[in-house]
C-alpha atoms as an extended CHARMM CRD file, in Angstrom:
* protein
*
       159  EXT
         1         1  UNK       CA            -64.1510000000      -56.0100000000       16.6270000000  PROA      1               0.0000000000
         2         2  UNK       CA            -65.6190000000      -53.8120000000       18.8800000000  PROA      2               0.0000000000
         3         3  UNK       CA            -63.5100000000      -52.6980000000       22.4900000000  PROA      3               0.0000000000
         4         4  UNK       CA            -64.0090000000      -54.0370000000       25.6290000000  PROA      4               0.0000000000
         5         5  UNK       CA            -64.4280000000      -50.8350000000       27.7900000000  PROA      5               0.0000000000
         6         6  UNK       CA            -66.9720000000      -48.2320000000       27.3820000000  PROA      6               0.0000000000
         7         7  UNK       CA            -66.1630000000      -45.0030000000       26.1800000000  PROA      7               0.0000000000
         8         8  UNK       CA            -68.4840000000      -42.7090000000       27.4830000000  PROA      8               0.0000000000
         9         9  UNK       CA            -69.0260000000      -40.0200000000       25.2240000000  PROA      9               0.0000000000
        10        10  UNK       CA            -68.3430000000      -39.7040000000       21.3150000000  PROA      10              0.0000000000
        11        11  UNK       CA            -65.9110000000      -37.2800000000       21.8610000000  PROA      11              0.0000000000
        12        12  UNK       CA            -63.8040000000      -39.5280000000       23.9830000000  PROA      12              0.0000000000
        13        13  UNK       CA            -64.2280000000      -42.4260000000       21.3760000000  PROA      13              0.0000000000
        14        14  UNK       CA            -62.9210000000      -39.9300000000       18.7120000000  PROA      14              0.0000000000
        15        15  UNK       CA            -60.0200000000      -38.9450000000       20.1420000000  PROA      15              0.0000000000
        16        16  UNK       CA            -58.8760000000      -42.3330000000       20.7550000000  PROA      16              0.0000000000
        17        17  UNK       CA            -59.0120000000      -43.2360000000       17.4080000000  PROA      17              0.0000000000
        18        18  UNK       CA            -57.5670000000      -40.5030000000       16.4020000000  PROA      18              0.0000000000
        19        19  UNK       CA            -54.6860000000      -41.6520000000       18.9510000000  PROA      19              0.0000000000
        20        20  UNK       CA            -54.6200000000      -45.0650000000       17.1870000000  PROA      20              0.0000000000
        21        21  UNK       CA            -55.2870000000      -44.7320000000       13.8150000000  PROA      21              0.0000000000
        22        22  UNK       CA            -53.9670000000      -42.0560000000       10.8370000000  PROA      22              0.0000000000
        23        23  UNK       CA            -58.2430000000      -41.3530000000        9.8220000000  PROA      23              0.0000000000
        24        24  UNK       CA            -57.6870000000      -38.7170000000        6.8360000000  PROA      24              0.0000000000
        25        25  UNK       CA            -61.0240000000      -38.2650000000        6.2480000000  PROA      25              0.0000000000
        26        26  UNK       CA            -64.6470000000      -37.7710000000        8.4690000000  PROA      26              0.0000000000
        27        27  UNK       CA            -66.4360000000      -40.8110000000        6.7540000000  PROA      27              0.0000000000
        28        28  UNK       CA            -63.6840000000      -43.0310000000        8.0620000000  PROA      28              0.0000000000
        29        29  UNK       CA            -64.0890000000      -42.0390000000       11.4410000000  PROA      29              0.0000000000
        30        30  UNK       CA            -68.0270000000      -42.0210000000       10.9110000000  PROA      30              0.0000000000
        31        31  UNK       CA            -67.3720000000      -45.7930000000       10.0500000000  PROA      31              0.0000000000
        32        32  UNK       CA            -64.5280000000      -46.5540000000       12.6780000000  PROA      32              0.0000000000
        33        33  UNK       CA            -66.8740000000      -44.9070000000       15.3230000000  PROA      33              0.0000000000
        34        34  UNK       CA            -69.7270000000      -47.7180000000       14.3560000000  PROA      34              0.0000000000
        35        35  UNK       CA            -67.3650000000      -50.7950000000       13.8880000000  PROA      35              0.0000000000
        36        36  UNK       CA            -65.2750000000      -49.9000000000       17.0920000000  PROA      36              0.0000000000
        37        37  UNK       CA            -67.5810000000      -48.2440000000       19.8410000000  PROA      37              0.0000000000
        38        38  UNK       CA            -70.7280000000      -49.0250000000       18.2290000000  PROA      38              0.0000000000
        39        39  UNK       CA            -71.7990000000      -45.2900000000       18.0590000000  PROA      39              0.0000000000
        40        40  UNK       CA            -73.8870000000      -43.8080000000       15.3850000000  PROA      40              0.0000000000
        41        41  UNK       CA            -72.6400000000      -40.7560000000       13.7520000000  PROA      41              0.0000000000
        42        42  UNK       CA            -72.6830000000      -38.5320000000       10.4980000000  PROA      42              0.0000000000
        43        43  UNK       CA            -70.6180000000      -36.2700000000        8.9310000000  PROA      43              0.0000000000
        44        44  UNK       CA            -72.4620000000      -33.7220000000        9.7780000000  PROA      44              0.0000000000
        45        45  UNK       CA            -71.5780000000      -34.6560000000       13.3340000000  PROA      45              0.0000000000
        46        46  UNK       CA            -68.3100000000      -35.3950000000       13.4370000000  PROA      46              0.0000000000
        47        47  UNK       CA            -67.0690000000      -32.3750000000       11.1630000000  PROA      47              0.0000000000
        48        48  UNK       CA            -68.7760000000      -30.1590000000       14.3650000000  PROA      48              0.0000000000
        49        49  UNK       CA            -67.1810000000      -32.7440000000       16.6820000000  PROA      49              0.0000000000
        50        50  UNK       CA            -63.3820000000      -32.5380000000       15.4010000000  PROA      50              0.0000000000
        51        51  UNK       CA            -64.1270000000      -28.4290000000       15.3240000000  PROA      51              0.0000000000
        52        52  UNK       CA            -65.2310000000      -28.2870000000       19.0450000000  PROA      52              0.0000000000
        53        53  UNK       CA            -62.4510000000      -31.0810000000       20.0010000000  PROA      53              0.0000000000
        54        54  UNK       CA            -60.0750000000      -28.8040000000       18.2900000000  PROA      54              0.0000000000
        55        55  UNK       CA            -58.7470000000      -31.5010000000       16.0980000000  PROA      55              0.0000000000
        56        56  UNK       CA            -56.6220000000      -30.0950000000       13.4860000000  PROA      56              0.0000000000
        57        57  UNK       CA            -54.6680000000      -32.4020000000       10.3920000000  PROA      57              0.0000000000
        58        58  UNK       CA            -51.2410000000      -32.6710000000        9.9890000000  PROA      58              0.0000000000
        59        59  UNK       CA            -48.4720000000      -34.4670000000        7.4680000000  PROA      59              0.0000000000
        60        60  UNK       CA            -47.9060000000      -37.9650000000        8.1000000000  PROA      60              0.0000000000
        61        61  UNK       CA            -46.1360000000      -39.8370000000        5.3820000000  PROA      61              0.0000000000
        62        62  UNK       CA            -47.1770000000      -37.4400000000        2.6280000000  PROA      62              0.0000000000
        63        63  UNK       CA            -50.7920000000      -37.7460000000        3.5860000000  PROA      63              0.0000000000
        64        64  UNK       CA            -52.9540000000      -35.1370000000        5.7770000000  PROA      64              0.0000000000
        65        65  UNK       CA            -54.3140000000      -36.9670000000        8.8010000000  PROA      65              0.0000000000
        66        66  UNK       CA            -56.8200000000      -35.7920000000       11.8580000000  PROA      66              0.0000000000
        67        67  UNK       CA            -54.6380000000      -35.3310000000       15.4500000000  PROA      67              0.0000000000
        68        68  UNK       CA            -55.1400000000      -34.8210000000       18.7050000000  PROA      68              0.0000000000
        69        69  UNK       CA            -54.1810000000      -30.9270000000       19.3140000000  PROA      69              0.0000000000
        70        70  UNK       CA            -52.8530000000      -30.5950000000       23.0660000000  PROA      70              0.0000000000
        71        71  UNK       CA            -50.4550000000      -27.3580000000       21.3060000000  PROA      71              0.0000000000
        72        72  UNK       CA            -51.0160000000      -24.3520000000       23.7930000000  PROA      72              0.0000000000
        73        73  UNK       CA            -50.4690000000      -21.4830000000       21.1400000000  PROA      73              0.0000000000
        74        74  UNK       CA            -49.3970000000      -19.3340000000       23.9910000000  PROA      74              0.0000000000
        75        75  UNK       CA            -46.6850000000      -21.4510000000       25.7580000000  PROA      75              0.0000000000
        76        76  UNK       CA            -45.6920000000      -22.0010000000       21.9490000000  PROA      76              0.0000000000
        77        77  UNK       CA            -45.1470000000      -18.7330000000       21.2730000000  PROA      77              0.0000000000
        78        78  UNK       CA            -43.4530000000      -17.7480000000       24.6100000000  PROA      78              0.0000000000
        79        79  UNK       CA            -40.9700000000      -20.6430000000       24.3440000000  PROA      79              0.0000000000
        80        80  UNK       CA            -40.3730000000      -18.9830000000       21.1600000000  PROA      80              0.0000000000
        81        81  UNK       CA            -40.2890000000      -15.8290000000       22.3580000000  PROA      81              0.0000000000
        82        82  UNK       CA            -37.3780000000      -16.2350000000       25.5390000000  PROA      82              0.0000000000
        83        83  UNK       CA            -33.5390000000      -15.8830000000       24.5010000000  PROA      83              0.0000000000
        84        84  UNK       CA            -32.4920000000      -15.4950000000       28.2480000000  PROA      84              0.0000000000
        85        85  UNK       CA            -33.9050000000      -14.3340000000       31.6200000000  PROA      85              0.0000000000
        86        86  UNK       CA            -31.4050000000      -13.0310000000       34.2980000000  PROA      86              0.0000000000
        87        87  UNK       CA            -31.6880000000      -11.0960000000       37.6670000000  PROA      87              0.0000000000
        88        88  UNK       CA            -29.5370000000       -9.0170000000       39.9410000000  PROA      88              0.0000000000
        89        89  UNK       CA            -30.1430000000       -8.2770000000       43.4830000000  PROA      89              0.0000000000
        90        90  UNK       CA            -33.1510000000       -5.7560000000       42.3680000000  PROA      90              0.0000000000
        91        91  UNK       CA            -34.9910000000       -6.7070000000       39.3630000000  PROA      91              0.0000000000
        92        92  UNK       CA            -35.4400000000       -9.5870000000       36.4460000000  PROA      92              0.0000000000
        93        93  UNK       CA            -34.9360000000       -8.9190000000       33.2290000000  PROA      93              0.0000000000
        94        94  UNK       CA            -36.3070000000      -11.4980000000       30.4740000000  PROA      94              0.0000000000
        95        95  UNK       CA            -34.7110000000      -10.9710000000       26.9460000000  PROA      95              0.0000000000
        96        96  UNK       CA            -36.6380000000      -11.9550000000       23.7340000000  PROA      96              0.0000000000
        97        97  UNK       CA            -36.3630000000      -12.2630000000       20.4960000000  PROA      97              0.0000000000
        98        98  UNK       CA            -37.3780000000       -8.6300000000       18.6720000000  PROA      98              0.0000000000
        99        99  UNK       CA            -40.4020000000       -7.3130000000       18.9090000000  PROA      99              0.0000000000
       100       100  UNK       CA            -42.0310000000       -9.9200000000       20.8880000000  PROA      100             0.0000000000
       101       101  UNK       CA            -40.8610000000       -8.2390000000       24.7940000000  PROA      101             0.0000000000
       102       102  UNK       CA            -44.6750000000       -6.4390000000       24.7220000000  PROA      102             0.0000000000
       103       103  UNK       CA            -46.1010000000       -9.8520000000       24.2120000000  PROA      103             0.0000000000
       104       104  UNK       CA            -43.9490000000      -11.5410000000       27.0630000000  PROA      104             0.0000000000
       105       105  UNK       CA            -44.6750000000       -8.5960000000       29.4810000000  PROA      105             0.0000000000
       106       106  UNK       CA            -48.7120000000       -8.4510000000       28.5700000000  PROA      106             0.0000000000
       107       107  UNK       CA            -48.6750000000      -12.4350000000       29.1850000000  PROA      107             0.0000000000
       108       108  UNK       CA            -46.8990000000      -11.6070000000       32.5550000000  PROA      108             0.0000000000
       109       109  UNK       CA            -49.5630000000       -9.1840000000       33.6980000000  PROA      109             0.0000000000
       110       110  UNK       CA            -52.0900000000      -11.2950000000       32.8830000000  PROA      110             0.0000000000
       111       111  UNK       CA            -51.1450000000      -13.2430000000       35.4510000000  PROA      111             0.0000000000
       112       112  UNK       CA            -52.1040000000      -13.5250000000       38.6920000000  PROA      112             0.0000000000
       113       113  UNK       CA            -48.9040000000      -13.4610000000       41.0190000000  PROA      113             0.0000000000
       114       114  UNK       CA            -48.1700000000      -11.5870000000       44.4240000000  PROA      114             0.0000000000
       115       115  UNK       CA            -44.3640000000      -11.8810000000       43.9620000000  PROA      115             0.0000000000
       116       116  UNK       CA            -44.6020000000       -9.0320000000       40.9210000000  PROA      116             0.0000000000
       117       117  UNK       CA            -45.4540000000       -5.5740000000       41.3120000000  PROA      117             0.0000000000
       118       118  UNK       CA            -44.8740000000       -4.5310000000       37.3660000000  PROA      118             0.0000000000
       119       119  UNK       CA            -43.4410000000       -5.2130000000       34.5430000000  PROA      119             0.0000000000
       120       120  UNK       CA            -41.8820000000       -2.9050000000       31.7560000000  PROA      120             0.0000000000
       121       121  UNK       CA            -41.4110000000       -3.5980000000       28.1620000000  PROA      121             0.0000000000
       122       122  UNK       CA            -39.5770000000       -2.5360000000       25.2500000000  PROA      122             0.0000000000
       123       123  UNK       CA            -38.4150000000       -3.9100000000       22.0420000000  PROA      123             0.0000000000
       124       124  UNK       CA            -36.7470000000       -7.2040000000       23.0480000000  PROA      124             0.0000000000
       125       125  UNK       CA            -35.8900000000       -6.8710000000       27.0980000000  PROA      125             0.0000000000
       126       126  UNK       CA            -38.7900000000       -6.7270000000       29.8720000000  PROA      126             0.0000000000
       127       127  UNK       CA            -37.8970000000       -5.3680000000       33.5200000000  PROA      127             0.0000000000
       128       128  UNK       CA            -39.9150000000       -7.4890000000       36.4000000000  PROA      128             0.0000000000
       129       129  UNK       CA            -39.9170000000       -5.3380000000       39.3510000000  PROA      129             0.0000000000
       130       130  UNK       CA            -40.9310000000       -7.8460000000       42.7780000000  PROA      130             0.0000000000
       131       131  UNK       CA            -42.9810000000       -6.8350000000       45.2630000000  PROA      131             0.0000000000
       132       132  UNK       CA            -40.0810000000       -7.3650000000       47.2990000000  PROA      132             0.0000000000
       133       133  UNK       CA            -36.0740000000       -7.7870000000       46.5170000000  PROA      133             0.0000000000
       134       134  UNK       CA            -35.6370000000       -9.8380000000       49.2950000000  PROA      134             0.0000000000
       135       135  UNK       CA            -37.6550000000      -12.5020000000       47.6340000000  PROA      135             0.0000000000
       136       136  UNK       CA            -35.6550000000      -11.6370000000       44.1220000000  PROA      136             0.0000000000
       137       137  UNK       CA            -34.5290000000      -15.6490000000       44.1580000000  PROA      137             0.0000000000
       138       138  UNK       CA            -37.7830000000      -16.8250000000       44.8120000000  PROA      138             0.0000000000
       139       139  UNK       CA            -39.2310000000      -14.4660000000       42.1490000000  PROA      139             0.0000000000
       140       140  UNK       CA            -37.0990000000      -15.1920000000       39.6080000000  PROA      140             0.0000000000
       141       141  UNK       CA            -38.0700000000      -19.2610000000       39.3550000000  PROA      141             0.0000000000
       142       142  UNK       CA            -41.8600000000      -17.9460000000       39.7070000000  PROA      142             0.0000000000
       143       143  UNK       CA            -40.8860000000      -15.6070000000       36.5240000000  PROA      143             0.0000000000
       144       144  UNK       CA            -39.3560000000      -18.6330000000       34.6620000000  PROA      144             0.0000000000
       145       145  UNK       CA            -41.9910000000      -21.1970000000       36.0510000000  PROA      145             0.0000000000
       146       146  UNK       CA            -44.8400000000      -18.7830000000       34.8180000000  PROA      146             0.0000000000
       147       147  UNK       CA            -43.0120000000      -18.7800000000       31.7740000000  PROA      147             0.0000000000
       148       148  UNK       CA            -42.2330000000      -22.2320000000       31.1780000000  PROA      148             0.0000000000
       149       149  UNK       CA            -38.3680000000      -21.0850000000       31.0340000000  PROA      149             0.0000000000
       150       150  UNK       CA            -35.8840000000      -24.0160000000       32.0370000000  PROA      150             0.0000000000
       151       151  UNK       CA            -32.9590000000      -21.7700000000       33.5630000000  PROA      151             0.0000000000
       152       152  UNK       CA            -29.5350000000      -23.2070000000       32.2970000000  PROA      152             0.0000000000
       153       153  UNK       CA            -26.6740000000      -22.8930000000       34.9750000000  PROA      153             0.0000000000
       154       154  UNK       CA            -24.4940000000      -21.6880000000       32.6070000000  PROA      154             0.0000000000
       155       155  UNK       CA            -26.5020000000      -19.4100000000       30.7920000000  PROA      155             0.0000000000
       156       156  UNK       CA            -28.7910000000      -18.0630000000       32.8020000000  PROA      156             0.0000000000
       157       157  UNK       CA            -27.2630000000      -16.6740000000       36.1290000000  PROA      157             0.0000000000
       158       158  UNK       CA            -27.7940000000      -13.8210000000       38.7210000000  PROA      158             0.0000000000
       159       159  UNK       CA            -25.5660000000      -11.1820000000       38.0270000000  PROA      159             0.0000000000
């Protein structure tokens, strides 16, 4: 039965039937393609396809099926990364797990932002220094925002 709307590109059609159906193998989706969208494909062209889509497998039910990756390997490892991040009237200070504060601090210069003139990091703390400590409030939810950090009140306070 083939779908009512047009999808407008094969990579579009494969991702949606990647959304809708577990497809464990490239022939599948070679034949789903043709049966549901009425677009010709090989394997050939769907194996370069799913690599330039980013389309990785994963375990369903004991069986390795195609899905769509949205993962952001950096965010990933950040959220990983963050135990805590606190301020005082002068400067932020994110805590990680060890090892990982160089990562957290490189991924903080990175970034574009006029609220932060440096950043130090050691083992498992980084120091934020703002570009101004009137503005350490207003810095510190940029810090966690940039960081994807959800501040809990009663964890994460100013001090």
């Amino acid at each position: 039965m083939k779908k009512s709307f047009k999808i407008n590109s094969r990579h579009e059609a494969l991702k949606a039937l990647i959304a809708q159906h577990p497809v464990d193998n490239q022939q599948k989706l070679v034949k789903l393609l043709k049966q549901e969208y009425n677009i010709e494909a090989n394997q050939a062209i769907i194996s370069r396809d799913l690599r330039d889509l980013r389309i990785t497998k994963k375990l369903l039910n004991g069986k390795l099926v195609y899905e769509n990756s949205n993962v952001d390997v950096t965010q990933e490892i950040l959220n990983a990364s963050i135990i805590d991040i606190v301020y005082n009237e002068a400067m932020i200070v994110v805590k990680t797990l060890p090892g990982l504060a160089d990562y957290v601090g490189d991924y903080i210069d990175s970034q574009e932002n006029s609220v932060i003139l440096g950043t130090l990091a050691g083992e498992n703390v980084v120091f934020i220094t703002p570009w101004s400590v009137q503005n350490i409030k207003y810095t510190f939810q940029q810090v966690c925002s940039m960081l994807g950090f959800k501040p809990l009140s009663n964890k994460t306070k100013e001090v």
